[in-house]
C-alpha positions in Angstrom: 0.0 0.0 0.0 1.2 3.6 -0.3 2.1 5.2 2.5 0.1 8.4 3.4 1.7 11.8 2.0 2.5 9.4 -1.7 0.8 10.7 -5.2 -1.9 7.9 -5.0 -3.5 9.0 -1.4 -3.2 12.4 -1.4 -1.5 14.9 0.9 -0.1 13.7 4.4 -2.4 13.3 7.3 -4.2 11.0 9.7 -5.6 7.9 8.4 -8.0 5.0 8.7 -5.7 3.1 11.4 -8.4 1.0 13.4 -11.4 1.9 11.6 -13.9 -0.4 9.2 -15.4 0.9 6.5 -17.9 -1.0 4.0 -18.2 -0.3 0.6 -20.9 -1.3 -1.6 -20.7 -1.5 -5.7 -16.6 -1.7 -5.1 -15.8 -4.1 -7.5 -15.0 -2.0 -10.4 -15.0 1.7 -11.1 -15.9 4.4 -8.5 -16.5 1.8 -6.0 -13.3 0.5 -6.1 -11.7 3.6 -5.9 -12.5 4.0 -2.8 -12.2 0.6 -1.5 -8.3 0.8 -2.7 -7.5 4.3 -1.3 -9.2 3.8 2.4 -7.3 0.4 2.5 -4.4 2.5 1.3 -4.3 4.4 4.7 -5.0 1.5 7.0 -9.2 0.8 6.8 -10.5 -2.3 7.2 -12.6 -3.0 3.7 -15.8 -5.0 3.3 -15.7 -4.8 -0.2 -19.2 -5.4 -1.1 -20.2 -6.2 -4.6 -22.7 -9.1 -6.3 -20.5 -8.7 -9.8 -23.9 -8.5 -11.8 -24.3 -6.3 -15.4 -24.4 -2.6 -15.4 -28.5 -3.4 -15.8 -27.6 -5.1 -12.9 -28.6 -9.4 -13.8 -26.6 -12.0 -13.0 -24.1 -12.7 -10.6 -20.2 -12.8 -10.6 -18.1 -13.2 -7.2 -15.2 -12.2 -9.3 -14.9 -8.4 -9.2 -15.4 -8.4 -5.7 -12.8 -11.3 -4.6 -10.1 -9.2 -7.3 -10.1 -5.9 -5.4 -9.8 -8.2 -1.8 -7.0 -9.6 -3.7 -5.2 -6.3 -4.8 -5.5 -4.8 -1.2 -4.3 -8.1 0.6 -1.1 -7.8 -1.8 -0.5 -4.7 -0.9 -0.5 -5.0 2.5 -3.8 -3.9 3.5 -7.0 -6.0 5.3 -10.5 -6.3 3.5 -13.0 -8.9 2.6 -15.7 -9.6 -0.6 -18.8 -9.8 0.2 -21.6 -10.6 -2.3 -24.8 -9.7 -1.3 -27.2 -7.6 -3.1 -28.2 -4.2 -1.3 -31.2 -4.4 -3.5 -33.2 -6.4 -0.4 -32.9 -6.0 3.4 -32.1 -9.2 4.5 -28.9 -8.1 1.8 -28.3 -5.0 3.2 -28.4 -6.6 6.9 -25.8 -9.3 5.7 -23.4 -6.7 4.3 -23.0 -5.0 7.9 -23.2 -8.2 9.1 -19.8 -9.1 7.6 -18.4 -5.8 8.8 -19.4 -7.5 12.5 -18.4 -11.0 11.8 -14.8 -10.4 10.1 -13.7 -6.9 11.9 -16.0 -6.3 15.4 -17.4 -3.0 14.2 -18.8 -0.3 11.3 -17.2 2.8 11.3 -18.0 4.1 7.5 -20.4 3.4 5.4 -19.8 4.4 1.6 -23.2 3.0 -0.3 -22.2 3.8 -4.2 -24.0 1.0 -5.8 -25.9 1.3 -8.7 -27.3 0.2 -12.0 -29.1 1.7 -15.2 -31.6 0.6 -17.0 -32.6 3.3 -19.6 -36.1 4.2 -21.4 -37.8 7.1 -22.1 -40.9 7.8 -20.2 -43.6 6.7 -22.9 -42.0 3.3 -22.9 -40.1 2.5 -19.5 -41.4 -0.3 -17.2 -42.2 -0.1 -13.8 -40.2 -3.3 -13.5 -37.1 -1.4 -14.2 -38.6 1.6 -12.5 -38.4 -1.1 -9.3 -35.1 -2.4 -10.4 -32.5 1.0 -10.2 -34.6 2.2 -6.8 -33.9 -1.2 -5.3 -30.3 -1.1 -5.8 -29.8 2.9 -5.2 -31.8 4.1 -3.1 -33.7 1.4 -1.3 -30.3 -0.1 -1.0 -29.3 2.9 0.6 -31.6 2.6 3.2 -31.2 -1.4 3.6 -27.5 -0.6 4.8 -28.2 2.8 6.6 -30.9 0.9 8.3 -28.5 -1.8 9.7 -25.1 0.6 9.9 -27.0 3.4 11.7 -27.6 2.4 15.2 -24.6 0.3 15.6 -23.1 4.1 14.6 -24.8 5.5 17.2 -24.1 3.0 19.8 -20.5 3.5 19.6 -21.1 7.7 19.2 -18.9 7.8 15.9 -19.9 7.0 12.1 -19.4 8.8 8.8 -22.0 7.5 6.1 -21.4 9.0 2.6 -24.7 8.2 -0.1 -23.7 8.8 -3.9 -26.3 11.4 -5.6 -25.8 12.4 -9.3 -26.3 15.4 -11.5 -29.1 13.1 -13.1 -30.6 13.2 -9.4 -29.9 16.8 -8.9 -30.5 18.3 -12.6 -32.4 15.4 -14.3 -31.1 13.8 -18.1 -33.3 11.8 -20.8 -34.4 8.5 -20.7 -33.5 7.8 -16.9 -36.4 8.8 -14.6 -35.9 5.4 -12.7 -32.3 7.0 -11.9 -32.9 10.0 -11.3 -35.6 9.6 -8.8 -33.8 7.6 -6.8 -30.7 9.8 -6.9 -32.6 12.7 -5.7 -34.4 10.7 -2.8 -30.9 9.7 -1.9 -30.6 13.7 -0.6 -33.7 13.3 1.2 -32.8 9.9 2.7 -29.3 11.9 3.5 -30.3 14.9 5.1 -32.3 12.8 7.8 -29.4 10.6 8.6 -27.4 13.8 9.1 -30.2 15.2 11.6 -31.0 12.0 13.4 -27.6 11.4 13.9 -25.9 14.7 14.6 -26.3 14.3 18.3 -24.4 11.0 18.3 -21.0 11.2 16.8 -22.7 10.0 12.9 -22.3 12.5 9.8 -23.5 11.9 6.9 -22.9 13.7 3.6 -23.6 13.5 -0.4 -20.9 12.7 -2.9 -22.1 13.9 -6.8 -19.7 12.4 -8.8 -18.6 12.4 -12.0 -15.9 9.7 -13.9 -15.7 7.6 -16.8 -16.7 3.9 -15.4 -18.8 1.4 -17.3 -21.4 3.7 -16.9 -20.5 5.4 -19.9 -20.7 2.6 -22.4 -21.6 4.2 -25.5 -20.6 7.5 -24.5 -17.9 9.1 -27.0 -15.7 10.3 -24.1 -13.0 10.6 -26.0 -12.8 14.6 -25.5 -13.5 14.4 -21.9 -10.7 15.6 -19.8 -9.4 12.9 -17.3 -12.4 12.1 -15.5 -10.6 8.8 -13.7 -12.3 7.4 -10.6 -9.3 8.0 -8.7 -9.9 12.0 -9.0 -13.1 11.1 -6.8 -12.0 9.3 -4.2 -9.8 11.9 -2.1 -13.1 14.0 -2.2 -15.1 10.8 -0.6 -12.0 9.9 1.1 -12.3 12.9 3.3 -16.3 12.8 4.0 -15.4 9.5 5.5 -12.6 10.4 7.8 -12.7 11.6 11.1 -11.9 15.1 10.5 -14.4 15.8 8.3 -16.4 19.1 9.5 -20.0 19.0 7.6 -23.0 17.4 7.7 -25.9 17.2 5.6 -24.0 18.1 2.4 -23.4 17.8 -1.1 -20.2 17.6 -2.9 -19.4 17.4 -6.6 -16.4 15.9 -7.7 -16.1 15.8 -11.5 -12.7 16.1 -13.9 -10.8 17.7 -11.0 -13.7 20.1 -10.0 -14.7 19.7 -6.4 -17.8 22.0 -5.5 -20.9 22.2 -3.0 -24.3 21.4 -4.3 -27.0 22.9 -2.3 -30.9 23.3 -2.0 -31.6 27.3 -1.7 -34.6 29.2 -2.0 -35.4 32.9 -3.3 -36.8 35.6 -0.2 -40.3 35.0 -2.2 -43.3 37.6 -1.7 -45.5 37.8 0.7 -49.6 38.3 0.1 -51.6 38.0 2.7 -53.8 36.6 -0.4 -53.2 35.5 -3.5 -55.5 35.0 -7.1 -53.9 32.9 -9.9 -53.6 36.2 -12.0 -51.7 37.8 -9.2 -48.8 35.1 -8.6 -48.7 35.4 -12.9 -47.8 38.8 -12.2 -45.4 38.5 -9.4 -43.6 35.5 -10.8 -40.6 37.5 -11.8 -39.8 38.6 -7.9 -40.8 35.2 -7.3 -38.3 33.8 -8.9 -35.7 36.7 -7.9 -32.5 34.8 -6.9 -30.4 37.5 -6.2 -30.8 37.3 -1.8 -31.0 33.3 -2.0 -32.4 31.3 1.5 -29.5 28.8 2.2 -30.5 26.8 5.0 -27.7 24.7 6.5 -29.5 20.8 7.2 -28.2 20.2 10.4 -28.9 22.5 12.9 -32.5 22.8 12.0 -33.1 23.9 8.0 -36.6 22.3 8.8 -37.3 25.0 11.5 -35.7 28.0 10.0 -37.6 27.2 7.0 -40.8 27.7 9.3 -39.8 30.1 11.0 -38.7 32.8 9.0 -41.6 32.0 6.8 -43.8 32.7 9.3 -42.0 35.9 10.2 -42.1 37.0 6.9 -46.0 36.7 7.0 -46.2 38.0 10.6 -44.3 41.4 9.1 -46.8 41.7 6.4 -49.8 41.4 8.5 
């Protein structure tokens, strides 16, 4: 393994020493970005991943058992494990083998995914079923079995994979893209629920060429390599990290926040269909943007200064 402070993990600081992280979809591509560079500063990996197609059939131990393989070479400590986070008694069995091989769960990364593109007018609500299964009901099958063994031991960092198809939408995915924007949703509870106990959870939104862009011309992309991602998610599963309830993008080098944000509105004390027509441009003003920070309490601020704003007009 590299040592900390080398090309392949970044700059020098602390590392993973003593901690046990589980990684799902790390077989190949983003996934196993991560698993390499957390095992490259001393994590214990549960490199979870069933080896199916990118539609996300059939089964293959291989992928999983080859990254085990490369980090056991190097030096490091990690185990496959197959089981699809696309059910709960799967997700269960994942942190299960966390418990079983290492004693404890200290990061969660859930990047596992499939596609299974249609347009609207012809996709099927078996494939609908299919991509939120693996993203984001998978997401909850492991938060629901990671999360209070987290908060039991008053220390966890979960990181959930959104996408710019989840944020911003694209054709032909709705399946996708649904469950990439729940994934915020499903996020920014976590982050609440367990800000009190030592758990943080955040959003990675990335962006690299895996076998997720087969039949994409990405021939003039710039290097958009998995390995540009994984300091980014790296960091939202260490112990230092400082937020919460956050997005990040990490695309071709680029590493950004992504955040919900409202305009200051108007405030009627009544309102007729013709009149919000004839508002809509202040509406819409973005200029003096609400950014409400998740953790403490977005939820209440929202309230309350929404309620101030039609207490002052009264």
């Amino acid at each position: 393994m590299p040592e900390p402070g080398s090309p392949e993990t970044g700059s020098p600081g602390p590392g993973f020493d003593g901690r046990v992280a589980v990684v799902t979809g790390a077989g190949r591509g983003l996934g196993r970005a991560y698993a390499l560079l957390l095992a490259s500063r001393g994590a214990k990996v549960v490199v979870n991943d069933p080896g199916g197609s990118l539609t996300g059939d059939g089964a293959d131990s291989g992928p999983a058992k080859e990254v085990v393989d490369e980090i056991t070479a190097a030096g490091g400590e990690a185990v496959a494990c197959t089981e699809s986070v696309a059910t709960a008694e799967g997700g269960r069995a994942i942190v299960q083998a966390a418990l079983d091989h290492y004693g404890r769960i200290d990061v969660l990364i859930h990047n596992a995914g499939i596609v299974r593109s249609a347009s609207l007018k012809e996709m099927t609500y078996e494939d609908f079923d299919a991509v939120l299964d693996v993203h984001l009901r998978g997401a909850f099958h492991v938060v629901r079995a990671a999360f209070p063994l987290m908060c039991e031991a008053g220390y966890g960092r979960i990181v959930l994979t959104s996408s710019i198809g989840g944020l911003y939408g694209n054709h032909r995915v709705a399946g996708y893209g649904a469950a990439k924007a729940g994934m915020i949703g499903l996020s920014n509870v976590v982050a609440l629920e367990g800000a009190a106990e030592g758990v943080k959870c955040n959003i990675i939104v990335p962006g690299a060429v895996t076998r997720m862009a087969e039949g994409i011309d990405t021939s003039v992309y710039p290097p958009m390599e998995p390995e540009l991602v994984a300091p980014v998610v790296g960091w939202l599963a260490h112990e230092s990290c400082s937020i919460t309830g956050e997005m990040l993008v990490s695309i071709a080098g680029r590493v950004a926040r992504a955040f919900v944000a409202e305009t200051p509105g108007v405030y009627r004390p009544s309102w007729s269909i013709e009149q919000v027509g004839e508002r809509i441009d202040d509406i819409r003003d973005t200029r003096d943007p609400w950014i409400l920070p998740v953790v403490p309490s977005a939820h209440v601020d929202h309230i309350r200064d929404s309620f101030a704003m039609a207490m002052k007009g009264q």
